[in-house]
MARBA-3410 file (N, C-alpha, C, O; in Angstrom, 1 decimal):
169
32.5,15.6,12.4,32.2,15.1,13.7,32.8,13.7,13.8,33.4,13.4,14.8 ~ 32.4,12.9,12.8,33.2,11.3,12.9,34.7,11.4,13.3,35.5,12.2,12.8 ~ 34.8,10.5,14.3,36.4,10.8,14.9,36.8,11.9,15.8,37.6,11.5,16.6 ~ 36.6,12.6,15.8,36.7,13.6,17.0,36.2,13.2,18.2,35.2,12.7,18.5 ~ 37.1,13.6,19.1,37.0,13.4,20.4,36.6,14.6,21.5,36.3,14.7,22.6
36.8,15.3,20.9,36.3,16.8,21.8,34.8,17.3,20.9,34.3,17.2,19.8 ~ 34.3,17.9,22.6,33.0,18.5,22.5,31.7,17.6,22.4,31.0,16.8,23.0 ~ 31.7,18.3,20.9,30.1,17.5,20.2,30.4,15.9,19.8,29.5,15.1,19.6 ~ 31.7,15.5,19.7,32.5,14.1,19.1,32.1,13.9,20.3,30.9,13.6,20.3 ~ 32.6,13.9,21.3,32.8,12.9,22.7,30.9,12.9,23.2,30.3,11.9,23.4
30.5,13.9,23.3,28.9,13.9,23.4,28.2,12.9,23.0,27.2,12.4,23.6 ~ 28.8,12.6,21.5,27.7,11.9,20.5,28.3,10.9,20.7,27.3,10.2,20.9 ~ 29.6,9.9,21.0,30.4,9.0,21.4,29.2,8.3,23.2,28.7,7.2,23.3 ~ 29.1,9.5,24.0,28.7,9.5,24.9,27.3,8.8,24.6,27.1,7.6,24.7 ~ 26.5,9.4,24.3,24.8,9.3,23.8,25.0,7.9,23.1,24.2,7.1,23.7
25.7,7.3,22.2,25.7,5.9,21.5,25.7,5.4,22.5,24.6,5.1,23.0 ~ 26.9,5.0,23.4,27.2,4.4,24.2,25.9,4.3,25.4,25.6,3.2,25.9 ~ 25.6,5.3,25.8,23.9,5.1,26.9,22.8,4.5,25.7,21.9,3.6,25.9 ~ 23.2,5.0,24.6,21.9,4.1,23.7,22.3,2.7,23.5,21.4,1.9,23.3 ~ 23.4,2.2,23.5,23.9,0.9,23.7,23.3,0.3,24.9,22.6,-0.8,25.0
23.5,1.0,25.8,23.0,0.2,27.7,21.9,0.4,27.8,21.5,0.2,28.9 ~ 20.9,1.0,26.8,19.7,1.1,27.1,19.2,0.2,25.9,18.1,-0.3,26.2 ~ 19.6,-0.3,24.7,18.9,-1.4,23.9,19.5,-2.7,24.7,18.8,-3.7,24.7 ~ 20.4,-2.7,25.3,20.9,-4.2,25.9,20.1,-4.3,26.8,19.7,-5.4,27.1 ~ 19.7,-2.9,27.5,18.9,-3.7,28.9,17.1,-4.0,28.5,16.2,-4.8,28.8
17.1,-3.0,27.8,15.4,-3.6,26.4,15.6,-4.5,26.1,14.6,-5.1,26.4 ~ 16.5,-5.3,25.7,17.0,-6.7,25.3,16.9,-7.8,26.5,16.7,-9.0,26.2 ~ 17.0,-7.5,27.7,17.2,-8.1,28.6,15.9,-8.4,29.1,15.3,-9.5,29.1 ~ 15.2,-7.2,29.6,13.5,-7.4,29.7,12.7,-8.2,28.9,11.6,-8.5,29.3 ~ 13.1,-8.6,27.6,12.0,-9.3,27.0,12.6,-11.0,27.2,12.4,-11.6,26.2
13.0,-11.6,28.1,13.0,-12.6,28.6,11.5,-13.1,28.8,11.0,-14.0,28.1 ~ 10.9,-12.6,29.6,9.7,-13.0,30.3,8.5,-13.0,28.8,7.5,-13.7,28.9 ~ 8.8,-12.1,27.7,7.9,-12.1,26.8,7.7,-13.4,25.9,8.7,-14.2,25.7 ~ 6.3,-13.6,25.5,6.0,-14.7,24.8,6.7,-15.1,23.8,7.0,-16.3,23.7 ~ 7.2,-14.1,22.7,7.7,-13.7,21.6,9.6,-13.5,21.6,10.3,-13.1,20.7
9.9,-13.9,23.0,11.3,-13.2,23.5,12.5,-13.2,22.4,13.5,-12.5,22.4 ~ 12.3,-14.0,21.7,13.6,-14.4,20.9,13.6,-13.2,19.5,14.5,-12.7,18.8 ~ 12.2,-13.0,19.3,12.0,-12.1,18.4,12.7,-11.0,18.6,13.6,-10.7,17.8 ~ 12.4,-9.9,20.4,12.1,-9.1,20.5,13.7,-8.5,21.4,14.1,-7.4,21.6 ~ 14.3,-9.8,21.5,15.6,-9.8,22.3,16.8,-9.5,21.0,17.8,-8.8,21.1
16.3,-10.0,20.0,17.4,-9.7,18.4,16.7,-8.4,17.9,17.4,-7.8,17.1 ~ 15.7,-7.9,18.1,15.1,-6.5,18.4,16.0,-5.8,18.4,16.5,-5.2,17.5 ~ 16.3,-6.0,19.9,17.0,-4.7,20.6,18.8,-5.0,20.6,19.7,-4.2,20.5 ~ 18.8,-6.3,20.7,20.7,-6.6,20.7,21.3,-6.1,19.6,22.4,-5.7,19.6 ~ 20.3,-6.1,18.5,21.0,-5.5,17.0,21.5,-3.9,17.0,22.6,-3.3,16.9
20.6,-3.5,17.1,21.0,-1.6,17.6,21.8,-1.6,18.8,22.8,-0.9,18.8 ~ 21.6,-2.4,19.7,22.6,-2.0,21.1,24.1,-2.3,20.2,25.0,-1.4,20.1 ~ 24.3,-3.6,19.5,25.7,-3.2,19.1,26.2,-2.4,18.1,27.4,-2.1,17.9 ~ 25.2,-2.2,17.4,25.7,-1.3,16.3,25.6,0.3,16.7,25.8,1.3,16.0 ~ 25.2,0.2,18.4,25.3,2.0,18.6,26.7,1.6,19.3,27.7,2.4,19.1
26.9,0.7,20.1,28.0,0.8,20.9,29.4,0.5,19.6,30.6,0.7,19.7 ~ 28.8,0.0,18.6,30.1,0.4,17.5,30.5,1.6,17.1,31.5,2.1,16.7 ~ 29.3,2.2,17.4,29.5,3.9,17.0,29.7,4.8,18.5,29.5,6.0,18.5 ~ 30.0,4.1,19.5,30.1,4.8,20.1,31.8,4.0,20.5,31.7,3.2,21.3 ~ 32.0,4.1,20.4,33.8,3.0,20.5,34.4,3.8,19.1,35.4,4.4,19.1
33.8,3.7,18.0,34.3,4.2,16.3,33.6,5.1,15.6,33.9,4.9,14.5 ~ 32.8,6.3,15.7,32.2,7.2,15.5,32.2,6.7,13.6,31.2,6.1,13.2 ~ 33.2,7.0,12.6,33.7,6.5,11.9,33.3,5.0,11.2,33.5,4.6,10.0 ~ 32.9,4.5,12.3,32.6,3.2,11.9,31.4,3.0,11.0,31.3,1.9,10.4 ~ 30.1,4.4,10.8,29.1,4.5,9.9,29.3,4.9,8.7,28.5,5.3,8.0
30.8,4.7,8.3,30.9,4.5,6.7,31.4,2.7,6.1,31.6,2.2,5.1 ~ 31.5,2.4,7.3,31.9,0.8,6.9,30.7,0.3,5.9,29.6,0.7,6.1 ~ 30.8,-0.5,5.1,29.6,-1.1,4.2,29.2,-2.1,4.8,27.9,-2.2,4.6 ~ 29.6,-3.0,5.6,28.6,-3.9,6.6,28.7,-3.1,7.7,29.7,-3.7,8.0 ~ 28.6,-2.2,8.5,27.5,-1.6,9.4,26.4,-1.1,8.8,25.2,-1.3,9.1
26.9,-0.1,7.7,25.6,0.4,7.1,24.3,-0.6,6.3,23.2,-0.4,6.1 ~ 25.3,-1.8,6.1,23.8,-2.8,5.5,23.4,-3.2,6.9,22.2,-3.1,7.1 ~ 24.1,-3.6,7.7,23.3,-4.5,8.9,22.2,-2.9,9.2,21.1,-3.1,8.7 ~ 22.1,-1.6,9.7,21.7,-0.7,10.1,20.4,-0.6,8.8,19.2,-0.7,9.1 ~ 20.7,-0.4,7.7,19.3,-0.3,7.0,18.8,-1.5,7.0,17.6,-1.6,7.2
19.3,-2.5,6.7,18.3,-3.9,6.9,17.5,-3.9,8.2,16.4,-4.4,8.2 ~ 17.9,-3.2,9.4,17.5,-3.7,10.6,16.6,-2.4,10.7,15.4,-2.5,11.0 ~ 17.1,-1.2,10.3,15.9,0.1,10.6,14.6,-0.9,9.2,13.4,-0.8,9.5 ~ 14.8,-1.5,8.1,13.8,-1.5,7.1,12.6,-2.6,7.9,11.4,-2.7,7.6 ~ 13.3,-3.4,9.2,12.4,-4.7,9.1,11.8,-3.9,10.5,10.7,-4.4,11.0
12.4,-2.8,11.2,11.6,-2.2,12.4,10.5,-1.2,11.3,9.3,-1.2,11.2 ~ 11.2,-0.6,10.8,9.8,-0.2,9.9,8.9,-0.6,9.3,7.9,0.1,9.1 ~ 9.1,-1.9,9.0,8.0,-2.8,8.5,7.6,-3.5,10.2,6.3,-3.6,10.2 ~ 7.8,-3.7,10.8,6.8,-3.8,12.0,6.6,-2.8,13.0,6.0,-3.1,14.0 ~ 7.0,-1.6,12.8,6.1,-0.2,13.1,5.0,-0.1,12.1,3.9,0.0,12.6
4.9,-0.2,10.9,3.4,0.0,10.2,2.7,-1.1,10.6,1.6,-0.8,10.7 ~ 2.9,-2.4,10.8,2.2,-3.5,11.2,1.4,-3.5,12.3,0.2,-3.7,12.4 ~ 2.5,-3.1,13.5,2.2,-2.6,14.7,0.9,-1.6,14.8,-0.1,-1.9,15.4 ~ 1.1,-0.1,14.1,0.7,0.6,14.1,-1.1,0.1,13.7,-2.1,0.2,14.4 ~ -1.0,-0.4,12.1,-2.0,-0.8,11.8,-3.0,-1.7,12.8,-4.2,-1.3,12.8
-2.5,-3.0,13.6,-2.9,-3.0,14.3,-3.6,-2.6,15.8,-4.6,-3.0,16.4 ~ -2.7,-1.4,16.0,-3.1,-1.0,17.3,-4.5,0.2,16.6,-5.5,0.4,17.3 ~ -4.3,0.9,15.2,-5.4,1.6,14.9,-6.5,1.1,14.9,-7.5,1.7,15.2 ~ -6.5,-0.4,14.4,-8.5,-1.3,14.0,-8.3,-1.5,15.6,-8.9,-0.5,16.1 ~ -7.8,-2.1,16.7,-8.0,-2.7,17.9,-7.7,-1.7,18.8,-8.6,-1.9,19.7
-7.1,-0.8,19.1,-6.7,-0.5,20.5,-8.0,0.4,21.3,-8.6,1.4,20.7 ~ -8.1,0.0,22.5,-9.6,0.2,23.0,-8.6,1.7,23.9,-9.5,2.4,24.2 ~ -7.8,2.0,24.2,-7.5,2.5,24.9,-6.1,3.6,24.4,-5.6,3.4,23.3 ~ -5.4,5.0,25.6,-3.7,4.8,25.5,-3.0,3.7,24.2,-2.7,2.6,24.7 ~ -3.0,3.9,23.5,-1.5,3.0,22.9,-0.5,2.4,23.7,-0.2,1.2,23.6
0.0,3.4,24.6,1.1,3.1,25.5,0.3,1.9,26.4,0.7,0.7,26.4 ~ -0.6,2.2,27.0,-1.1,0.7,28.2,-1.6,-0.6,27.0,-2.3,-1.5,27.6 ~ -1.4,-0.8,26.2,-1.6,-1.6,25.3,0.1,-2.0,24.4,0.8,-1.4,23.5 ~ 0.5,-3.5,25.4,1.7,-4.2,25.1,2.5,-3.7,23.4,3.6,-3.4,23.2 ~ 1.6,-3.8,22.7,1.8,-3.4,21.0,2.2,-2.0,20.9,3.1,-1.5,20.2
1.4,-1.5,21.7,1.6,0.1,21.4,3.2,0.4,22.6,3.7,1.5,22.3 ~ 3.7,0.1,23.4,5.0,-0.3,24.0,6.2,-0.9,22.6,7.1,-0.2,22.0 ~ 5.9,-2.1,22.4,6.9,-2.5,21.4,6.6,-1.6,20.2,7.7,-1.3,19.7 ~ 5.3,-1.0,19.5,5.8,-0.3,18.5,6.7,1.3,19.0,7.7,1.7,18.3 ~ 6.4,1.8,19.9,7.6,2.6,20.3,8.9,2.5,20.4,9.8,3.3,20.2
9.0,1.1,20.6,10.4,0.9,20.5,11.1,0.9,19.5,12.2,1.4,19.3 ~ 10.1,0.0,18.5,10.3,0.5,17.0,10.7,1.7,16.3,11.4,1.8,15.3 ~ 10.2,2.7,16.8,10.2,3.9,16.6,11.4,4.3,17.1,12.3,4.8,16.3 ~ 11.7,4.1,18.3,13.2,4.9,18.7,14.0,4.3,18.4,15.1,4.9,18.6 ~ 14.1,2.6,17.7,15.4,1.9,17.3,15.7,2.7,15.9,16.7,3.3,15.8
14.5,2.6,14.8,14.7,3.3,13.7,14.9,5.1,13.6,15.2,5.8,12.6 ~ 14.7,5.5,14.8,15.5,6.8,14.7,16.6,6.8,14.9,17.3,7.5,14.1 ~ 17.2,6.3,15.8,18.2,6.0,16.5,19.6,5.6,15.6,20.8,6.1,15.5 ~ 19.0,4.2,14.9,19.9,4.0,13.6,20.0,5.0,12.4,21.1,5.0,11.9 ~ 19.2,5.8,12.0,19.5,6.6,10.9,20.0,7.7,11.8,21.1,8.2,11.4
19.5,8.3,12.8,20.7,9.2,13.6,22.1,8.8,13.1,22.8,9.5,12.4 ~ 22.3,7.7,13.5,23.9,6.7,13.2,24.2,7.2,12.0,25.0,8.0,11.5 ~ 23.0,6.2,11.4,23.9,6.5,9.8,24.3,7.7,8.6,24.8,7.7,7.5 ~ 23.6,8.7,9.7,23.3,10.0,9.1,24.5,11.0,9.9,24.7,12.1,9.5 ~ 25.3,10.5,11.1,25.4,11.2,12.0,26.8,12.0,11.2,27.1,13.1,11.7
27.6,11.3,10.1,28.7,12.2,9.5,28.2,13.4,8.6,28.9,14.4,8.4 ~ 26.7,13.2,8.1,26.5,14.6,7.5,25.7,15.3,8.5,26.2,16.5,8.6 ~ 25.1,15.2,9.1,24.3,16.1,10.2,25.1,17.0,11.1,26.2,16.9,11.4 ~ 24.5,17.9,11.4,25.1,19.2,12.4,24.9,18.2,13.7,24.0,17.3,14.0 ~ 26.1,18.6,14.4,25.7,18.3,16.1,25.1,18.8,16.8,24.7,18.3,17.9
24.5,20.4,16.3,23.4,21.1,16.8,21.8,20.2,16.7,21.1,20.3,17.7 ~ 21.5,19.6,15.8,20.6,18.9,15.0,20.7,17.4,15.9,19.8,17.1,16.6 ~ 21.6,16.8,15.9,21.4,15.7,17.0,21.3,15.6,18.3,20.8,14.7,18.9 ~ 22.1,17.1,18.8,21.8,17.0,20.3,20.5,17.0,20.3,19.9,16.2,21.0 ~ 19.3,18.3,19.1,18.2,17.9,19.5,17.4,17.0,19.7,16.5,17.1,20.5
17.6,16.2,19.2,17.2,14.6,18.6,17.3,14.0,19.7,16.4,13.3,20.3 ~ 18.8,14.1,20.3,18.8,13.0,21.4,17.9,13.3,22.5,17.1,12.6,23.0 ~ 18.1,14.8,22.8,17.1,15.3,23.9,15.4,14.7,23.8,14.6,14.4,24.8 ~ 15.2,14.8,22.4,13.9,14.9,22.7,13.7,13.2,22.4,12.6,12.8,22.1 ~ 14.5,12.5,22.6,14.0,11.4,22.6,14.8,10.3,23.9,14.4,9.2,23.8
15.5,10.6,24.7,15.8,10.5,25.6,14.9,10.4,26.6,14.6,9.4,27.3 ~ 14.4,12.0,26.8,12.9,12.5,27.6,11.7,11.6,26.9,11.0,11.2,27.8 ~ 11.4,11.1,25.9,10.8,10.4,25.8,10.6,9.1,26.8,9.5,8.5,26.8 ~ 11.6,8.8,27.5,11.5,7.8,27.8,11.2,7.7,29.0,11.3,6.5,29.4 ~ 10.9,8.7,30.0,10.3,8.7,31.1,9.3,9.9,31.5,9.3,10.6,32.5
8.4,9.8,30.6,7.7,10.9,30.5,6.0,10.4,30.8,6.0,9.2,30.5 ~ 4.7,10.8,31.2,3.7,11.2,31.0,3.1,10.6,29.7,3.7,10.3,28.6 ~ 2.3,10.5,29.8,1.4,10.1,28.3,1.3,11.3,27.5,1.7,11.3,26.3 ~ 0.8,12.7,28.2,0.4,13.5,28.1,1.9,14.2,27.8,1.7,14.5,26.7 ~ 3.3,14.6,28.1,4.3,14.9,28.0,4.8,14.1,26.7,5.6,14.7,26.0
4.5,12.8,26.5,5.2,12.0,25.9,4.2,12.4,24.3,5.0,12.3,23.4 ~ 3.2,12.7,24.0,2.2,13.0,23.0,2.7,14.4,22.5,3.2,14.5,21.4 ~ 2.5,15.5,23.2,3.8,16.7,23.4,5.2,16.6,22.5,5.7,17.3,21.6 ~ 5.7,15.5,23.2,6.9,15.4,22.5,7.0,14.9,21.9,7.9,15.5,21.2 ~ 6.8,14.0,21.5,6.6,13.4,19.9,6.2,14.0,18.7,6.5,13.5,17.6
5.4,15.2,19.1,4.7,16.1,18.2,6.3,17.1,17.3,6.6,17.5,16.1 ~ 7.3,17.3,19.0,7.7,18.1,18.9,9.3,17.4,18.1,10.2,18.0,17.5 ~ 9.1,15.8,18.3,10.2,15.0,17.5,9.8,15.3,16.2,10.4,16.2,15.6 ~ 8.8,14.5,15.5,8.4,14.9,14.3,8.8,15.9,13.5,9.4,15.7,12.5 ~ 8.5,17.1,14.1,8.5,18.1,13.4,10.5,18.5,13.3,11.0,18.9,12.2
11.1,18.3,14.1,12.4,18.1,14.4,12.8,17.2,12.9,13.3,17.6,11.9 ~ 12.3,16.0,13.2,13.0,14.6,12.4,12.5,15.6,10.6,13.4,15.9,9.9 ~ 11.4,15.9,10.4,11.4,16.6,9.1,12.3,17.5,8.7,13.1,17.5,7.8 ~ 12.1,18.3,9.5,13.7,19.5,9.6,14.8,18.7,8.9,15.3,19.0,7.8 ~ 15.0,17.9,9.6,16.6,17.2,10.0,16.1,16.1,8.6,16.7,16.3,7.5
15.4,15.4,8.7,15.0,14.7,7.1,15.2,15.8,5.6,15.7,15.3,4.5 ~ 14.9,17.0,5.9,14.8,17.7,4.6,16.3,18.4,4.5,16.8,18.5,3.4 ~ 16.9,18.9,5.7,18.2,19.6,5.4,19.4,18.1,5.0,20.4,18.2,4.2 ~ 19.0,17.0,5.6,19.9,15.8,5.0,20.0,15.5,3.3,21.0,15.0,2.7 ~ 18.8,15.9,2.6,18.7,15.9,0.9,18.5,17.0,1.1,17.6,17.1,0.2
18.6,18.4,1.5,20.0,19.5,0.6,21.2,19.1,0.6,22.0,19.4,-0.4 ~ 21.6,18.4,1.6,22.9,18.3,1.9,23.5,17.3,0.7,24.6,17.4,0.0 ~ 22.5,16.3,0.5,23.0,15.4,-0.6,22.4,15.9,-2.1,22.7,14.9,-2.9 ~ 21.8,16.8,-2.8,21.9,16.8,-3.7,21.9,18.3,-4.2,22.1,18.6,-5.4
END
């Protein structure tokens, strides 16, 4: 799939590229936030490292994309469990109507999003279109739609987690 331009190549070329204009403009909204500087290198880090992969497909064997991509998925996953833990002792309510439970989602879709990337030369294109779909829809969905789907990412991301170590060993 890396390098190809037809079909599922130009698709997945496609999808980086909207996931690029969608972390830059995440990037842009947190202006107004207390924390902005934090939450603006958040999102500008994935926005360029998908629009690298969407310009160079190929570009996820380079050894500095792949360290900048696990450094940056390790430190969203250390403030998705942070996040998380927090919103578990405090959140009176939805997750989503609670500021924390917003930014840990985003957590969530930046760190899928990059190992999508970094994973995307062994992975089937059948396997990521699902991925993109169901997380795409994620993003203008229902509480109740969005809980649904998540259920339905999960179970997807293990699939796609367990066929990635057959593939490697």
């Amino acid at each position: 799939m890396t390098g190809s331009c037809s079909g599922p190549g130009r698709l997945w070329r496609l999808c980086n590229l909207l996931m690029a204009a969608f972390f830059g403009l995440a990037a842009a909204v947190q202006i107004n936030d207390p924390d902005a500087g934090l939450w603006i290198v958040v999102y500008v880090v994935p926005a360029v490292l998908t629009l690298l992969v969407g310009l160079n497909p190929s570009i996820t064997d380079n050894v500095v994309w792949r360290s900048l991509s696990d450094l940056h998925s390790a430190a969203c996953l250390v403030g998705t469990i942070a996040l998380g833990c927090s919103l578990f002792a405090y959140a009176k309510s939805n997750i989503l109507h609670e500021e924390e439970g917003r930014e840990l989602f985003g957590l969530v879709i930046i760190t899928i999003w990059m190992n999508l990337c970094r994973n995307s030369a062994k992975t089937s294109s059948k396997e990521i279109a699902i991925i993109m779909l169901n997380t795409t829809c994620l993003m203008g969905w229902s509480d109740e739609q969005l809980q649904s789907t998540s259920i339905t990412l999960i179970f997807v991301l293990k699939v796609l987690h367990s066929n990635i170590f057959s593939l490697l060993y």
